[in-house]
C-alpha positions in Angstrom: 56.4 -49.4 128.8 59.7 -48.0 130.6 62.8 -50.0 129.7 62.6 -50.5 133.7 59.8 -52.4 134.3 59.4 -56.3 133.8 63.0 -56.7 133.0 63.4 -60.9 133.6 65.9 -61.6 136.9 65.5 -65.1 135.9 63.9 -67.9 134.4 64.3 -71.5 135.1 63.3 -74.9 133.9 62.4 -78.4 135.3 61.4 -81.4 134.3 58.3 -82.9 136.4 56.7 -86.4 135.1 55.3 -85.5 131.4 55.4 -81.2 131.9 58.1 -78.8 131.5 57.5 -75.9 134.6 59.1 -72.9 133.6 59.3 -70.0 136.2 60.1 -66.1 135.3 60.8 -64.1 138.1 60.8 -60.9 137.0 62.2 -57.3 138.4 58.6 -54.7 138.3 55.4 -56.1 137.8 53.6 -57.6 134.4 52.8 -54.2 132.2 48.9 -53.3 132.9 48.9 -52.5 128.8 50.0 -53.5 126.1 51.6 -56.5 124.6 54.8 -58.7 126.9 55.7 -61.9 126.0 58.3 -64.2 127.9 59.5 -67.2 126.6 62.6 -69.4 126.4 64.7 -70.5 123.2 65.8 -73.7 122.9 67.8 -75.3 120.3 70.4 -78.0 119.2 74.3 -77.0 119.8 74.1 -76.1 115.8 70.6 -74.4 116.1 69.4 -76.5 113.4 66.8 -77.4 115.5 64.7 -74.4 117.3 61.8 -74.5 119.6 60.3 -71.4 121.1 58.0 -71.7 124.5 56.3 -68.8 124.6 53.4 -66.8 127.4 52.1 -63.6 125.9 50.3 -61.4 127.8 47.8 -58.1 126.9 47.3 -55.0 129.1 48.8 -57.3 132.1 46.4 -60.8 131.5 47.8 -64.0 129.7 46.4 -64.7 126.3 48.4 -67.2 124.8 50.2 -70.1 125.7 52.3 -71.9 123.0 55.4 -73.3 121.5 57.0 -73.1 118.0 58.7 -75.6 116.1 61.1 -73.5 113.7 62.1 -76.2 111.5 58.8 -77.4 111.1 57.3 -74.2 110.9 54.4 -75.3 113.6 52.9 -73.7 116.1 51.1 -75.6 119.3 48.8 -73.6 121.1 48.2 -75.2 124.8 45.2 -74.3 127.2 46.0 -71.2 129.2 45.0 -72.5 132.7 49.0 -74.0 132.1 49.7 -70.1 133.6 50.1 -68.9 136.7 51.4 -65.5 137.1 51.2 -63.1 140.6 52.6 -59.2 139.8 56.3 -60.9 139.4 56.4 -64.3 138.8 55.5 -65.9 135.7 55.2 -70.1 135.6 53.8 -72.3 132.4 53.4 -75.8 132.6 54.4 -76.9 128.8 53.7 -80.6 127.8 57.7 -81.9 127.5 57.3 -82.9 123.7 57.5 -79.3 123.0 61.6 -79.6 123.0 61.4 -83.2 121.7 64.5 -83.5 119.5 66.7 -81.1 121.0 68.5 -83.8 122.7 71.5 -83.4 124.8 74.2 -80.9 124.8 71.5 -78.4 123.8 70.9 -74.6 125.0 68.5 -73.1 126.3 67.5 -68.9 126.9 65.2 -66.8 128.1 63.7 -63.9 126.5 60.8 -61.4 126.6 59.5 -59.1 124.0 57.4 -55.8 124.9 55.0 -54.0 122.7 56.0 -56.3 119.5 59.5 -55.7 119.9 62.7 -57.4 121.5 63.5 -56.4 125.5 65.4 -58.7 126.1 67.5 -62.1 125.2 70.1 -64.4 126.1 69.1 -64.6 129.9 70.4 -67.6 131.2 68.1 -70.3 132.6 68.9 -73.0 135.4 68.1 -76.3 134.0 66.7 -79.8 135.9 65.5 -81.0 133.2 
């Protein structure tokens, strides 16, 4: 994968009855092979308390869907019709107990991860949660 392609413009995050949508607008298209994964990062202002939302994709198809509690060490997979994706827009509807405890004042980022390895991190994500 070129360092070009799929790099995340942004991500957002929003609150709708029980979900979580979040949206990834991406600059290129999803990468027709190999591994991507976008996700976000959210934690307590200490980051105690982690949770990871994460969308993997193989050879340009989603195949997982899941979050990850990093103090408990658990990982919730979810059903993947939660994604929707076109060439440059990413969007997972994740159940809103997968940030349960992060409470207020906490932060959230976006990330993606290409071919087991980190692309990018730190994006900033717009919030209405």
């Amino acid at each position: 994968m070129e360092t070009q392609d799929a790099l995340l413009k942004q991500a957002s995050l929003k609150a709708q009855d029980s979900t979580l949508v979040a949206t990834f607008d991406i600059d290129g298209t999803i990468p027709g092979s190999g591994a991507y994964v976008v996700g976000l990062v959210g934690a307590t202002p200490d980051y105690s308390s982690q949770r990871r939302l994460c969308i993997e994709f193989m050879n340009g198809e989603a195949i997982a869907f899941y979050s990850f509690n990093r103090e408990q060490g658990v990982e919730e997979n979810y059903d993947l019709s939660g994604v929707t994706h076109s060439d440059s827009t990413i969007t997972g509807h994740f159940p809103k107990a997968a940030i349960n405890g992060l409470g207020q004042g906490h932060v959230i980022s976006a990330f993606s991860e290409a071919d087991g390895r980190e692309f990018q991190h730190g994006v900033p994500v717009e919030e209405a949660l």
